[in-house]
N, C-alpha and C positions, 0 to 999 in steps of 0.2 A: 133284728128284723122289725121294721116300724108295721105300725095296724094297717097303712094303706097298702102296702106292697102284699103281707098276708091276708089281705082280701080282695085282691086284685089278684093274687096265687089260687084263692080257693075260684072265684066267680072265674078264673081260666081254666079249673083243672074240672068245676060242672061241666063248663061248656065241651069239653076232652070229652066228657064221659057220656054225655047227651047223644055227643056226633060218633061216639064208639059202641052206644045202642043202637041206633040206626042204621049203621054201615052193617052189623052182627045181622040186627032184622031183614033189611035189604037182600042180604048174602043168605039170610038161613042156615046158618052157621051154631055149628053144635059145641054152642057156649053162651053159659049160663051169664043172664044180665045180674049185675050189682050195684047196689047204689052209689056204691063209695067207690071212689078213683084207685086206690092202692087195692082192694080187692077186686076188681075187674081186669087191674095188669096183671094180679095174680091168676085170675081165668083165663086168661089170653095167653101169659104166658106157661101155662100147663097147656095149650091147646099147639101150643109152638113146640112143643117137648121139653123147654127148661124150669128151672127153680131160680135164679140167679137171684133174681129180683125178693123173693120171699126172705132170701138168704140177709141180701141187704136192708131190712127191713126186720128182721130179729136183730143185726147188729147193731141197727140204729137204737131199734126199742130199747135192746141193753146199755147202749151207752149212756141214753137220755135217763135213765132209770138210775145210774153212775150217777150221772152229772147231780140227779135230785138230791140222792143220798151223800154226796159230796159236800151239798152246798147245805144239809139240813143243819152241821155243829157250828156253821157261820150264820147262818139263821136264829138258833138258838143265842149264842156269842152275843148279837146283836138285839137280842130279846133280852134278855141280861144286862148288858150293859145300859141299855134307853129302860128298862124297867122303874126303874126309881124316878126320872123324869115322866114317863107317862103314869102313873099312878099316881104322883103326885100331885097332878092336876086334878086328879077327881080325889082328892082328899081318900086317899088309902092307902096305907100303912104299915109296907109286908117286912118293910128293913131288909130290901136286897142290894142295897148298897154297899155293906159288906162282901156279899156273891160277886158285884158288879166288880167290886176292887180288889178281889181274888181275881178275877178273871183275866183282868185287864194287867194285872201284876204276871199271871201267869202266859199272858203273849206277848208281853214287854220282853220275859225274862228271855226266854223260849221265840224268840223272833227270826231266830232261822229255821226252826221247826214250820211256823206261820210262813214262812217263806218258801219251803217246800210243798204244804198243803194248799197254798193259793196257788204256785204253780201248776200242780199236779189238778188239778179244780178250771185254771185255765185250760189247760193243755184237753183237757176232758169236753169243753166247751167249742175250743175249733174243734178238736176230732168231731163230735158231735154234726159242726154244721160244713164240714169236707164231707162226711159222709151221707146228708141227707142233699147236698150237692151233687155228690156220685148219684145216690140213686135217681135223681130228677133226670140225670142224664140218661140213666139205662130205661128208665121208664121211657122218654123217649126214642132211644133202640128198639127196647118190645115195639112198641108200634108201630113202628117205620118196617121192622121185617113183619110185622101183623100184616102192616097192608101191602107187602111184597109178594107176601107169599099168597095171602087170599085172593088180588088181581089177577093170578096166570087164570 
């Protein structure tokens, strides 16, 4: 997702939640305001009767939280491996070059293992943004029967 589109996501989902205090206050409506966009669809929709949305929204948290811990032994890998060139520039001297050519020996050897763990690390990355896709969608669900139902 590029910086412009996520802050063109965020300055639309203020303006959501600006025009979803005011419609609440308008209406006198016995639900609580929030500052934040994903907890105010969570007051709305408790005020509707469901959870759906909360539901989708722990699954996300856990898969993003996946995705982190997925990606930290490739993180590391590559900390290891550039270690020896970036030290090297500042004149220090830990002798992980060795580590690096261990390492490097051991995803060379093992490259269908490396072939399973980048896939499984992809695969965690789309589920990831299908499901914060989903929820953009039910979020707008909740509101669409918010203002369904609060109009009669």
């Amino acid at each position: 997702m590029s910086i412009l589109s996520t802050l063109s996501k965020t300055v639309d989902n203020a303006q959501k939640l600006k025009e979803l205090h005011q419609y609440i206050e308008q209406r006198d409506l016995p639900i609580q305001s929030r500052d934040e966009y994903p907890a105010q669809i969570i007051e709305i929709e408790a005020y509707l009767g469901t959870q759906q949305y909360r539901d989708f929204l722990k699954k996300k948290n856990t898969v993003n939280y996946l995705s982190g811990i997925l990606a930290l032994p490739a993180l590391i890998f590559a900390l290891f491996l550039f270690a020896d060139r970036i030290l090297s520039k500042w004149a220090i001297d830990l002798k992980v070059a060795e580590v690096s050519q261990k390492l490097l020996n051991f995803a060379i050897e093992n490259s269908a293992l490396m072939i399973i763990y980048a896939l499984i690390f992809i695969a965690t990355i789309i589920y990831f943004y299908a499901l914060n896709r989903k929820t953009e969608q039910y979020e707008e669900q909740v509101i669409t029967a918010f203002l369904a139902r609060t109009q009669r």
